[in-house]
N, C-alpha and C positions, 0 to 999 in steps of 0.2 A: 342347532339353531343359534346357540349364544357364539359359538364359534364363529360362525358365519357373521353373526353380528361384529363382534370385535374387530375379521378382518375386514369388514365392510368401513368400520369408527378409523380403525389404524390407516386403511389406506388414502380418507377423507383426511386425516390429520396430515400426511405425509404429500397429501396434494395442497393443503393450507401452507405448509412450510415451503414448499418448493413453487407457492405463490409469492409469499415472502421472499423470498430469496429474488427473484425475478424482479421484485420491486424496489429490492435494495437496491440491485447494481442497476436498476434503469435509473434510480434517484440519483444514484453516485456521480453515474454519465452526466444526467442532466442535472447536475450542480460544475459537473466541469463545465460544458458547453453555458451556462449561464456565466460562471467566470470572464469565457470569451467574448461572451456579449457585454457584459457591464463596463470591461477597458475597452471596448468599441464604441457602445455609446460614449464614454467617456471622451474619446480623442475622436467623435461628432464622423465615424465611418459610415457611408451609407449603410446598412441592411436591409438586406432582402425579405429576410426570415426570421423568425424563431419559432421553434418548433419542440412540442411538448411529445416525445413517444416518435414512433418510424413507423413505414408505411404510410396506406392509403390513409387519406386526409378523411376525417369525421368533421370538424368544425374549424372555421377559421375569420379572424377578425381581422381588415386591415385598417392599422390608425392612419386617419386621415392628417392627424400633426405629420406623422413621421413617413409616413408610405411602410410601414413596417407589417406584415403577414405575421401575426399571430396563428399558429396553427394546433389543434391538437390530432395525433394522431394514432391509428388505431392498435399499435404497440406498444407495452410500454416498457419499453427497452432504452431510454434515454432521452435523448431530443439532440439539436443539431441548430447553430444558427451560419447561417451562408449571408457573406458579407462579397458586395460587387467590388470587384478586381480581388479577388481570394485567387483566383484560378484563371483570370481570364483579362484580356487587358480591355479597357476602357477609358472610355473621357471623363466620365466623372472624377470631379476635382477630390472630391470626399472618400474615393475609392480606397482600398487596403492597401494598393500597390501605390500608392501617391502619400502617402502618408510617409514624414519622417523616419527615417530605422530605428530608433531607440523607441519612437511607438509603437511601432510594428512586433519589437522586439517583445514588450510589453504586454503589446494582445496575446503574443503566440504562447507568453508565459503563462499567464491569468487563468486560464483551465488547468495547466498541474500544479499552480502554488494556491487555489481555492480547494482541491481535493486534500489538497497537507492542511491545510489549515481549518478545515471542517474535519481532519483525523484528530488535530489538536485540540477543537474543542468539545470534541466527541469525547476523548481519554481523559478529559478535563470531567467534562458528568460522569464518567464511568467511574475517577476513584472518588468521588462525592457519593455515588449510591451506599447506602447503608454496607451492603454484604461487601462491597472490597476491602480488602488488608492492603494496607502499607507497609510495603516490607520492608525491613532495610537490611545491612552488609553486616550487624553484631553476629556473631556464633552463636544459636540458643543450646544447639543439640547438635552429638556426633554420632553416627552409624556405630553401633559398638561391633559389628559382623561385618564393618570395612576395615583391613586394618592399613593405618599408614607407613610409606616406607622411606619418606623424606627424613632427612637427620634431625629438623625443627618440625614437630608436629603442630598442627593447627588447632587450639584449645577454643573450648567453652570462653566466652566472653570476649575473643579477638575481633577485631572490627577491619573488616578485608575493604584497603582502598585503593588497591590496584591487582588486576588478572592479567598477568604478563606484563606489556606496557601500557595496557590501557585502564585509564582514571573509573569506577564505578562510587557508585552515590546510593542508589537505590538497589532492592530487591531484584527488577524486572531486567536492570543491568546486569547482575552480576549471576542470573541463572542465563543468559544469552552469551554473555562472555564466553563462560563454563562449559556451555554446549557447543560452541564454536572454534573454543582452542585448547579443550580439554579432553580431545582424543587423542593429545599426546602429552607429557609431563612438561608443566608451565610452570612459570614464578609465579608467588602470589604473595602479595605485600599484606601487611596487617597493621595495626596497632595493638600494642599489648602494656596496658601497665604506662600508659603515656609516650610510649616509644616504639618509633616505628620499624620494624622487622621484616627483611625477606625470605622468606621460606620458599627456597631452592626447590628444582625440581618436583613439583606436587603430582602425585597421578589421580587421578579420577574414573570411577567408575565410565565406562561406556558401553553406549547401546549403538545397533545396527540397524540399517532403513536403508533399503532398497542399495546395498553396497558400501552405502556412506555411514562412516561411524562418527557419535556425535560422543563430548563427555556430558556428566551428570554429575550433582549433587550429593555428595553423603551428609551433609549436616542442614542442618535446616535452621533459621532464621527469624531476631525476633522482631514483633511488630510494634510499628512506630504508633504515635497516638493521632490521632485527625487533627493537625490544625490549618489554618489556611496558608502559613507559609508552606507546610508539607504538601498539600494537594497541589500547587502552586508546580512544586519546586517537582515531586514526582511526575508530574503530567507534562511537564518537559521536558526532563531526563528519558521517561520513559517513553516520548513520541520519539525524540531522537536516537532514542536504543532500536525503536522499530523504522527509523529510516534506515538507520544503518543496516540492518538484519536484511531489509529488502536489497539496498543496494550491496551489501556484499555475498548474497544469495546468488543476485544476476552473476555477479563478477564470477560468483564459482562454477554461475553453468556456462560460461565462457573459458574456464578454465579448464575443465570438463570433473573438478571435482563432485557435481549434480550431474545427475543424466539425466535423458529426455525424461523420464519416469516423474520425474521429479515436478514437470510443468505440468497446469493447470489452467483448461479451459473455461468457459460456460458453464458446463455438465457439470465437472468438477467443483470449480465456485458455488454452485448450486447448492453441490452434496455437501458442501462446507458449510456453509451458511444454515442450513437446514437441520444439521446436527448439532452446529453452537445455540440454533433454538429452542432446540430442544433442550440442551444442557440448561437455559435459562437464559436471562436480559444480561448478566455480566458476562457470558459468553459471548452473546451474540450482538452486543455493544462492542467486545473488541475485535470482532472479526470484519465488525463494517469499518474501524477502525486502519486495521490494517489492508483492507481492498481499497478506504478510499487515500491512503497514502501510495500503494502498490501503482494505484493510476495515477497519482500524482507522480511520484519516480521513474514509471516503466513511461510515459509519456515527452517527457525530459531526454528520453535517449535519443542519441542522433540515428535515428531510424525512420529509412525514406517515409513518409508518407504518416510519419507521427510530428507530434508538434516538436520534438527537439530538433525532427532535421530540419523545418522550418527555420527555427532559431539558430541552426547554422549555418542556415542561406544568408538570415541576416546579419549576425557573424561576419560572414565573409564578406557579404557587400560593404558591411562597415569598415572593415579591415583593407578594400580594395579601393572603397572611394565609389564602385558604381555593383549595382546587381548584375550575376549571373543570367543567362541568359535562360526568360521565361520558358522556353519552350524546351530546354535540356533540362531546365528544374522539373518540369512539369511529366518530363520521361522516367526521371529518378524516384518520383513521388508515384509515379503510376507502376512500375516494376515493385516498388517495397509494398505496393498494398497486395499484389498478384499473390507476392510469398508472404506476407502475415496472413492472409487467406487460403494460402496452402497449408502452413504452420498451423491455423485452426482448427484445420481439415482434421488434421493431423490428429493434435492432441485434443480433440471432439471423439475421435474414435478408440485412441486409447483410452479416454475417461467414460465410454461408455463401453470398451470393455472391462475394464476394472471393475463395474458395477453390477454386471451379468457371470463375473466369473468369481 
């Protein structure tokens, strides 16, 4: 009976979490799509809509100032605001397509620089919460069961401010450095004693994940004290250590050093989010974190039917003097959604076999 009881507790807790999760990413979405709305109203484009959640309509308000469809609806997986001449041509003078290009250009941005910027002030309360450490780049302690093979060993008290060519500041920098180009022996620059030293050839411990080997850490690091120039000063070193992380992730499944394995759907984000909350609030503060930079980054790409190829419709029409022709744009936009909806397909099935098997 008590058995019964527990799995009965545990699979109600596991359906809380993967409520939570559901409502993260629907928040995430509909703070991007609120982006796009707020540089619309801003540059006075008509709208259609705004829309709280997908699917069938439960309630909806329209202002009679604006003609504007207030909608809430019965998913809530995001929201969505549709703006006349987005897709279609018209005479309205207010429309999206009549609107100057560096506006245009503007609106199309304003959904993935509101999800960076709500990552920003997100990382900002998370190393404010009591339990995070501030790390930084001093030496505190070395693996005494690593041993080093470089001619200048790395001592207790050296202050590392560069991992190969790149500059690190912070803790969260220089364990993502480390993991990303210390699966093969790198330079790593220090200070020691006032003076700064490069220490040739460094190897690193590394670990294996799905093919790909990452490096690791043998010495561990000590922590900084809270002040507010440091929360300041760590909360954007470390947002822009996680822009980077995303975008040179992509770059490497384009590269093919990630394989499919490697991407992550729905399902997956789910099972992520739902484990960081389990782990607790400083987990699963950084993991909204980094999904709502991922849609700020992964949305920027010049990918048909996301807002970056947008942005390089208008690009070009800026570049040419007149826009491309609606109805080819409108081909191109309609093909990339076909395959990011295959692409979904896709890894929706590998993330839920990963989960059953």
């Amino acid at each position: 009976m008590l058995n019964l009881m527990s799995g009965v507790s545990n699979g109600f807790t596991t359906f809380l979490y993967i409520l939570l999760a559901v409502f993260v990413f629907g928040i995430l979405i509909l703070v991007h799509e609120l982006g796009h709305y707020i540089a619309a109203r801003c540059f006075k484009v008509t709208i259609k809509e705004f829309s709280i959640g997908m699917g069938p309509k439960l309630v909806s308000y329209t202002s009679k100032k604006t003609n504007i469809r207030y909608s809430l609806r019965l998913l809530p997986l995001g929201g969505y605001v549709s703006m006349v001449g987005e897709d279609e041509e018209t005479d309205d003078p207010n429309s999206l397509n009549r609107k100057k290009p560096w506006k245009r250009l503007i609106i199309m941005c304003a959904g993935a620089v509101t999800n960076i910027f709500i990552g920003v002030v997100l990382m900002f309360i998370l190393v404010l919460t009591p339990n995070f450490r501030i790390g930084g780049t001093t030496v505190a302690s070395i693996d005494d069961t690593y041993v080093q093979t470089q001619e200048k060993e790395l001592l207790v008290g050296d202050r590392i401010t560069k991992v190969g060519n790149t500059r690190v500041h912070f803790y969260q920098e220089l364990a993502y450095e480390i993991m990303n180009q210390g699966y093969e022996p790198l330079d790593i620059t220090v200070v020691r004693n006032g003076e700064e030293i490069k220490l040739e050839k460094v190897s690193f411990p590394t670990e294996e994940q799905d093919g790909v080997y990452f490096g690791s850490m043998f010495f561990s690091v000590f922590s900084m004290k809270k002040t507010f120039g440091n929360v300041v000063a760590y909360s954007f070193y470390s947002s822009f250590s996680t822009i980077k992380m995303i975008w040179e992730s992509l770059i490497s499944l384009i590269t093919g050093r990630f394989g499919f394995s490697s991407l992550s759907g729905p399902v997956g984000v789910t099972k992520t989010v739902a484990e960081s909350a389990r782990a607790g609030i400083t987990s699963l503060l950084y993991i909204i974190v980094f999904i709502s930079m991922n849609l700020g980054v992964f949305n920027l790409l010049p990918i048909p039917s996301l807002d970056g190829s947008r942005i390089l419709f208008v690009l070009i029409e800026m570049v040419r003097g007149k826009p491309i022709n609606p109805k080819y744009e409108g081909y191109i936009h309609f093909a990339g959604i076909v395959l990011l909806f295959i692409l979904l397909i896709a890894i929706t099935f590998k993330d839920i076999i990963s989960l059953i098997t």
